[in-house]
C-alpha positions as CSV (number, residue, x, y, z in Angstrom):
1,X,-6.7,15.9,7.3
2,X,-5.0,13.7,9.5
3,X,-4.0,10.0,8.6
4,X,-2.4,7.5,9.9
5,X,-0.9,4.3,9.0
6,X,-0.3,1.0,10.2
7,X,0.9,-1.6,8.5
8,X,4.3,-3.3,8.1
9,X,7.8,-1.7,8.5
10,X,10.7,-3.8,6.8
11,X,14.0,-4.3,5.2
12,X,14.1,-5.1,1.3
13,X,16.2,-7.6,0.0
14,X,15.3,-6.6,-3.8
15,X,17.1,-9.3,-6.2
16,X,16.8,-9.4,-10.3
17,X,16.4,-13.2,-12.2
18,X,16.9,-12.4,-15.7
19,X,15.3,-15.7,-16.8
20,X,11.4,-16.0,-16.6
21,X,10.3,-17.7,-13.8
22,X,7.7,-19.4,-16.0
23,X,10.3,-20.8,-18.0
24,X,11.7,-23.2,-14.5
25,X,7.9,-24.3,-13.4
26,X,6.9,-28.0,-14.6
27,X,3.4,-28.1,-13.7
28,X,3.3,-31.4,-13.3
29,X,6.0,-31.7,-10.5
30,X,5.0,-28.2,-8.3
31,X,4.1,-30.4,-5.7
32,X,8.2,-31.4,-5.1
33,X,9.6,-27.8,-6.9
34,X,13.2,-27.5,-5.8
35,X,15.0,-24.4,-7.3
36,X,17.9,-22.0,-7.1
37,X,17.9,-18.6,-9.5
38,X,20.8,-17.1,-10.1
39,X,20.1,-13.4,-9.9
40,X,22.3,-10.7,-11.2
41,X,22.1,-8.3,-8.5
42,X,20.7,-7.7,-4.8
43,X,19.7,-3.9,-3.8
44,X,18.9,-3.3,0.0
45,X,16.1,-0.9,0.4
46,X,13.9,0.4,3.3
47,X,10.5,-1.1,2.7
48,X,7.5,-2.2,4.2
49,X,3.8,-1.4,3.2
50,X,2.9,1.0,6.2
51,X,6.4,2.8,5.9
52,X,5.6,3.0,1.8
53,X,2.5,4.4,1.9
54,X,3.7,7.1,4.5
55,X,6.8,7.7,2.4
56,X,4.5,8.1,-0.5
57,X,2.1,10.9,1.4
58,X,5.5,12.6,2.9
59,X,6.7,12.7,-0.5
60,X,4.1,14.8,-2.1
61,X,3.6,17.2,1.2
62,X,2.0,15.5,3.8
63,X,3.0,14.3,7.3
64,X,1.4,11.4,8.0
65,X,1.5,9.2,11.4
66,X,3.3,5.5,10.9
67,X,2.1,3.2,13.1
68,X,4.0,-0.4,13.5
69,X,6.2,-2.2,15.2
70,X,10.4,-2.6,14.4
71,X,13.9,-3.8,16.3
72,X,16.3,-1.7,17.7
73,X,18.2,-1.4,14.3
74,X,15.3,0.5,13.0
75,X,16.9,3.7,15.0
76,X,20.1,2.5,12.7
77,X,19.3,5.3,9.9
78,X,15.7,4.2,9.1
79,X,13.8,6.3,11.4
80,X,16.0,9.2,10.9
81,X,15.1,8.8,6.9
82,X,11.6,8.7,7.8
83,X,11.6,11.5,9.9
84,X,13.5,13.6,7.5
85,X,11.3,12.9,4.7
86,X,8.1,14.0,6.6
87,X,6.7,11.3,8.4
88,X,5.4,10.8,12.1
89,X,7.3,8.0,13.8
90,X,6.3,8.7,17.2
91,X,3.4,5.9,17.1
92,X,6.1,3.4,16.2
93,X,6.8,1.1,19.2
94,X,10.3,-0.6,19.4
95,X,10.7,-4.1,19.7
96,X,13.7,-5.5,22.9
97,X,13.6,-9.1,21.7
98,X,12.8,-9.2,17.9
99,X,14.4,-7.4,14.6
100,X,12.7,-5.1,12.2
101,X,11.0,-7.3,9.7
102,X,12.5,-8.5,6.2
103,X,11.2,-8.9,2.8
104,X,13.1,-10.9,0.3
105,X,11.7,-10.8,-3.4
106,X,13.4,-11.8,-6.8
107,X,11.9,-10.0,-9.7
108,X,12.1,-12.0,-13.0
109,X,12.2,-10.4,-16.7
110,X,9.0,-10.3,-16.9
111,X,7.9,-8.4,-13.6
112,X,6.8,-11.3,-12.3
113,X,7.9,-11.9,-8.2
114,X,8.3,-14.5,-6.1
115,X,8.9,-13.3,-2.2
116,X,9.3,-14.4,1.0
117,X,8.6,-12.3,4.3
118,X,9.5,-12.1,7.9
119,X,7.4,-10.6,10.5
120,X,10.5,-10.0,13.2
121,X,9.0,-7.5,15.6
122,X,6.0,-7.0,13.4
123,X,4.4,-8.9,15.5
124,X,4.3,-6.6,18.4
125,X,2.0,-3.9,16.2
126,X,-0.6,-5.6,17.9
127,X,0.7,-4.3,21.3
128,X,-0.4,-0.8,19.9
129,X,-3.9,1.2,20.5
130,X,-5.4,3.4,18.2
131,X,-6.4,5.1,21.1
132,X,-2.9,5.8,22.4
133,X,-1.6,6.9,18.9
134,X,-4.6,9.4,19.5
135,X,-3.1,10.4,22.7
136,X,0.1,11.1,21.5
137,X,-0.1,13.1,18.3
138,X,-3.9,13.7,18.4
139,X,-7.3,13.6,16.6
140,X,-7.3,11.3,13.8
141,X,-9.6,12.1,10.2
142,X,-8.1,8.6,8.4
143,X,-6.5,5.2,9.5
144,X,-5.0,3.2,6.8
145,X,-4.9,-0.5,7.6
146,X,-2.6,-2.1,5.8
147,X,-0.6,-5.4,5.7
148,X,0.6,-6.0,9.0
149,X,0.4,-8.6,12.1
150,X,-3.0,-10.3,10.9
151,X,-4.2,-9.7,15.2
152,X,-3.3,-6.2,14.9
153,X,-5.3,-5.3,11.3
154,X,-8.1,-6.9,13.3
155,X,-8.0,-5.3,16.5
156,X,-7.2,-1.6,15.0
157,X,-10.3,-2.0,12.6
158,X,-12.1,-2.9,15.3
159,X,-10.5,0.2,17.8
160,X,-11.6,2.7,14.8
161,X,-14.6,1.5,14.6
162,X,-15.8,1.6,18.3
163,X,-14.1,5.0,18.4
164,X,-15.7,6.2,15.4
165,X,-12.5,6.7,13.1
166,X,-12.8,6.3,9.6
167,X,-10.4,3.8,8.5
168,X,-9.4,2.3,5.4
169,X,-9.2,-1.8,4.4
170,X,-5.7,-2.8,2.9
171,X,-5.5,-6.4,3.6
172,X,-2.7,-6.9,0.7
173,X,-0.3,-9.5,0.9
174,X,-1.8,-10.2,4.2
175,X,-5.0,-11.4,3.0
176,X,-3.7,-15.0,2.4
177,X,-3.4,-15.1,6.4
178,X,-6.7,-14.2,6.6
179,X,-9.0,-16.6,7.5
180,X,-12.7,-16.0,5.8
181,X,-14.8,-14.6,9.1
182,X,-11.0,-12.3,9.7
183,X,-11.4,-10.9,6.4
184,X,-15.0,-9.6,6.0
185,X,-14.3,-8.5,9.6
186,X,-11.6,-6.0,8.2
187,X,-13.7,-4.6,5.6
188,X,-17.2,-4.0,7.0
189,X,-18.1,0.0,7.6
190,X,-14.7,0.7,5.9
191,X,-14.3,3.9,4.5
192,X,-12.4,2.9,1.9
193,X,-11.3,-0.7,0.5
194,X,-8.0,-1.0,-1.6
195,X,-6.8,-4.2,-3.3
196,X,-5.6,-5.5,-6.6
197,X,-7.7,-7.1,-9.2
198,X,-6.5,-10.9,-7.9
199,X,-6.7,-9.8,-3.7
200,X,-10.2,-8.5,-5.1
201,X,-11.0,-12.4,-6.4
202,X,-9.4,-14.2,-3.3
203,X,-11.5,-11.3,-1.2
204,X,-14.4,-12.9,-2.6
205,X,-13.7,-16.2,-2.3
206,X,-12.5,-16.4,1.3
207,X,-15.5,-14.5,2.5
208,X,-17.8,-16.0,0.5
209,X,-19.0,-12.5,-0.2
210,X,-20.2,-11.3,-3.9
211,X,-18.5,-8.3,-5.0
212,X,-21.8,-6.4,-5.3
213,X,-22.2,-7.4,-1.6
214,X,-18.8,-6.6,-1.2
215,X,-19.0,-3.0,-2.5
216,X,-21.9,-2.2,-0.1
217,X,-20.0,-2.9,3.0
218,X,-17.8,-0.1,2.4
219,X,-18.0,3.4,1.0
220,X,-15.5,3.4,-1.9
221,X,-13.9,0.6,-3.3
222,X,-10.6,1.1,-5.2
223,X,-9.1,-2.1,-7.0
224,X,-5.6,-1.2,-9.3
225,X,-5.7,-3.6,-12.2
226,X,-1.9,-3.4,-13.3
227,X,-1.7,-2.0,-16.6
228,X,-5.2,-1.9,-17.0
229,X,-5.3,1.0,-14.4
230,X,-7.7,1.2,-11.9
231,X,-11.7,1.0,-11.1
232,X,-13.3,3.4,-8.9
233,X,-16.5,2.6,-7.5
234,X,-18.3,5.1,-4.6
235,X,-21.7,4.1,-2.9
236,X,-24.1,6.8,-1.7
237,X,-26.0,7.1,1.4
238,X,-28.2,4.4,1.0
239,X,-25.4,1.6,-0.3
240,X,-26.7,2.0,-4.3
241,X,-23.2,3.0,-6.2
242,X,-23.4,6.3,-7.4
243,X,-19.8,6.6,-9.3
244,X,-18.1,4.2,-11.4
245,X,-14.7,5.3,-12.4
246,X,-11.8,4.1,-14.6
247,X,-8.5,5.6,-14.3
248,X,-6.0,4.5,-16.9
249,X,-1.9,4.5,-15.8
250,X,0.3,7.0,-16.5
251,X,2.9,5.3,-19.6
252,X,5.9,4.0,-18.0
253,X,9.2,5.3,-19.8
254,X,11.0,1.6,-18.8
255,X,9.7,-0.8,-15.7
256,X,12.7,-1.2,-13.2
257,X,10.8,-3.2,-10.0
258,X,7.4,-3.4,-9.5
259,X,8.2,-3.5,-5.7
260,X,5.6,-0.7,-3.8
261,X,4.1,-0.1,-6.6
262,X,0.3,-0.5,-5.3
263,X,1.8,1.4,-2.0
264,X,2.7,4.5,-4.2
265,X,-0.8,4.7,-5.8
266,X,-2.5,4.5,-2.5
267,X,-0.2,7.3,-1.2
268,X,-1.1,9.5,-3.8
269,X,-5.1,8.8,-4.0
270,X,-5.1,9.8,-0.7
271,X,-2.9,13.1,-0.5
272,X,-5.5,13.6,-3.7
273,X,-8.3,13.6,-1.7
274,X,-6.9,15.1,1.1
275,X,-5.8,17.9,-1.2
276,X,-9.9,18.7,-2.6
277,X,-8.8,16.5,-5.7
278,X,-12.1,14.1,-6.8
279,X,-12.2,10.8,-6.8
280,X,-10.6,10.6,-10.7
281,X,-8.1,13.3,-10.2
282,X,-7.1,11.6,-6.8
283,X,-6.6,7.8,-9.1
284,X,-5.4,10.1,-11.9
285,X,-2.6,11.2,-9.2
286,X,-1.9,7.7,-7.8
287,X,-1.3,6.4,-11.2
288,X,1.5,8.6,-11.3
289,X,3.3,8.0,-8.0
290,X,2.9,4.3,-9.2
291,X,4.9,4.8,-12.4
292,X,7.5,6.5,-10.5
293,X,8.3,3.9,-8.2
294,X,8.1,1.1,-11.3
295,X,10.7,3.0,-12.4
296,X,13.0,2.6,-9.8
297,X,14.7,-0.1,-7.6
298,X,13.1,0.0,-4.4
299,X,9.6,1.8,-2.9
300,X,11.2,4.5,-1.4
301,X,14.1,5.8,-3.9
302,X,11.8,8.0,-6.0
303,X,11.0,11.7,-5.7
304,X,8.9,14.2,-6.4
305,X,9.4,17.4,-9.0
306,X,6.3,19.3,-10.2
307,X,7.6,19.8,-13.6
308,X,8.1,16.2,-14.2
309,X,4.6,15.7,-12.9
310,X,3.3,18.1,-14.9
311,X,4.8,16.6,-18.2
312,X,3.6,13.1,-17.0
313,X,0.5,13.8,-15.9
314,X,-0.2,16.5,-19.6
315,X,1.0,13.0,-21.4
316,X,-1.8,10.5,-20.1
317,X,-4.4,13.1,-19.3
318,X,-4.1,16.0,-21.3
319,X,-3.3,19.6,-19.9
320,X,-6.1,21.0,-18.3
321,X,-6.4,17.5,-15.6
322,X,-2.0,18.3,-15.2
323,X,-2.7,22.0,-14.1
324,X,-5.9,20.9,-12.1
325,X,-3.7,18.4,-10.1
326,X,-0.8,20.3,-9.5
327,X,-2.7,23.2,-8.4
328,X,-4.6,21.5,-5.7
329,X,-1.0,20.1,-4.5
């Protein structure tokens, strides 16, 4: 199958408060908050949701099509890393004015983030066709719309769906930009609809959509729920839900950065499917690209090894769902 996906390209600043964030808020004054953390380290990493998720699919075998915008200093070692891991960069148009974009986040002790973002040439992804990506490496099965320039989520959904392309919702961090009309726009006739349990709230409530209602409007709806794992629901033919699935995680062996971590899981839920996997073994595999990249500093530092999957995967499953896994990869 081929996929593609576009969504943001970036620059981590990854930084470590070793306080709780929680500790410095004073309800009462949020409206005038002024504060400076002290954090203990700062790691650079390459980053960015679109670039994740392909990292994630290149990771475990695949070669799938990135499509986004960057600077000039994205051909300063990024693309090269890209390239060299697997992914298709060709759909990746270069920015003459702006930078590649930049994502500063502070973890705290107790996983909890606060970030800021800038777009930098991101803003030119909406300068890209779907149809020209076509053109240039050829037929797509899959494209995964991710956090990106809010214009160009829109107009891509849009593209796949008047070209008949399957396409998968993943508003993410993007979803506070989107208005209420922008967002239910993004999801109808999606194939598939990713979010976390609190995007899946605020989906609601800016579209004033229930989540049965919701769920119709696409054909599976996946919503991670931290460490509660993830939900799995998959409609049939006529919109009724025919599957309800819970996947639990895989046990962590020490949480690093939480950074990526929804990426990863999306990465491997799709090289699951792609690879015959069902919708449970597909999660089931997700789970653990997600634990691998808690256990890191940065999206894009972990790696693959069948025999640590294998143990991981034996651990929270059992045997039989490790070797079923692992054989269809």
């Amino acid at each position: 199958m081929s996929i593609a996906v576009s969504g943001s390209i970036a620059t981590d600043h990854l930084m470590r408060f070793e306080g709780k964030f929680s500790e410095q808020l004073l309800a009462e004054h949020l409206a005038h908050v002024s504060l400076s953390f002290l954090v203990e380290e700062l790691v650079l990493q390459r980053g960015g949701v679109g670039a994740n998720i392909s990292f994630g699919m290149a990771r475990l075998g695949r070669r799938p099509v990135l499509i986004g915008a960057v600077g000039k200093d994205f051909d300063e070692g990024y693309r090269a890393w890209l390239e060299d891991s697997g992914v298709d960069t060709r759909a990746v148009r270069v920015s003459e004015t702006a930078h590649t974009a930049r994502f500063q986040c502070t973890t705290d002790a107790e996983m909890a983030q606060i970030a800021s973002f800038y777009s930098g040439a991101m803003a030119e992804s909406r300068e890209i066709a779907i149809a020209d990506v076509v053109g240039t490496v050829g037929a797509l099965d899959l494209v995964v719309i991710g956090a990106n320039d809010p214009a160009a989520m829109s107009l891509h959904s849009a593209q796949c769906r008047e070209a008949g392309i399957p396409f998968a919702a993943d508003p993410s961090q993007q979803l506070a930009r989107l208005n209420g009309e922008e967002a239910r726009a993004l999801v109808e006739g999606a194939k598939f609809l990713f979010t976390n349990e609190y995007e899946w709230g605020l989906l609601q409530q800016k579209t004033g959509v229930s989540a049965e209602r919701l769920t119709e409007m696409v054909e599976v709806r996946v919503t991670t729920l931290a460490e509660k794992g993830a939900e799995i629901v998959v409609n049939g033919a006529d919109g009724e839900v025919v599957q309800r699935i819970h996947v639990d995680v895989v046990p962590d062996r020490g949480r690093v950065d939480p950074t990526g971590v929804g990426d990863a899981f999306r990465a491997g839920f799709l090289v699951g499917l792609d690879a015959g996997l069902s919708y449970e073994r597909a999660g089931q595999l997700g789970s653990y690209v997600a634990v691998k990249v808690l256990e890191t500093v940065g999206p894009q530092a972990w790696d693959y090894d069948a025999d640590d999957a294998r143990e991981r995967l034996t651990e929270a499953y059992g045997a039989e769902v490790a070797a079923e896994i692992l054989g269809a990869l």
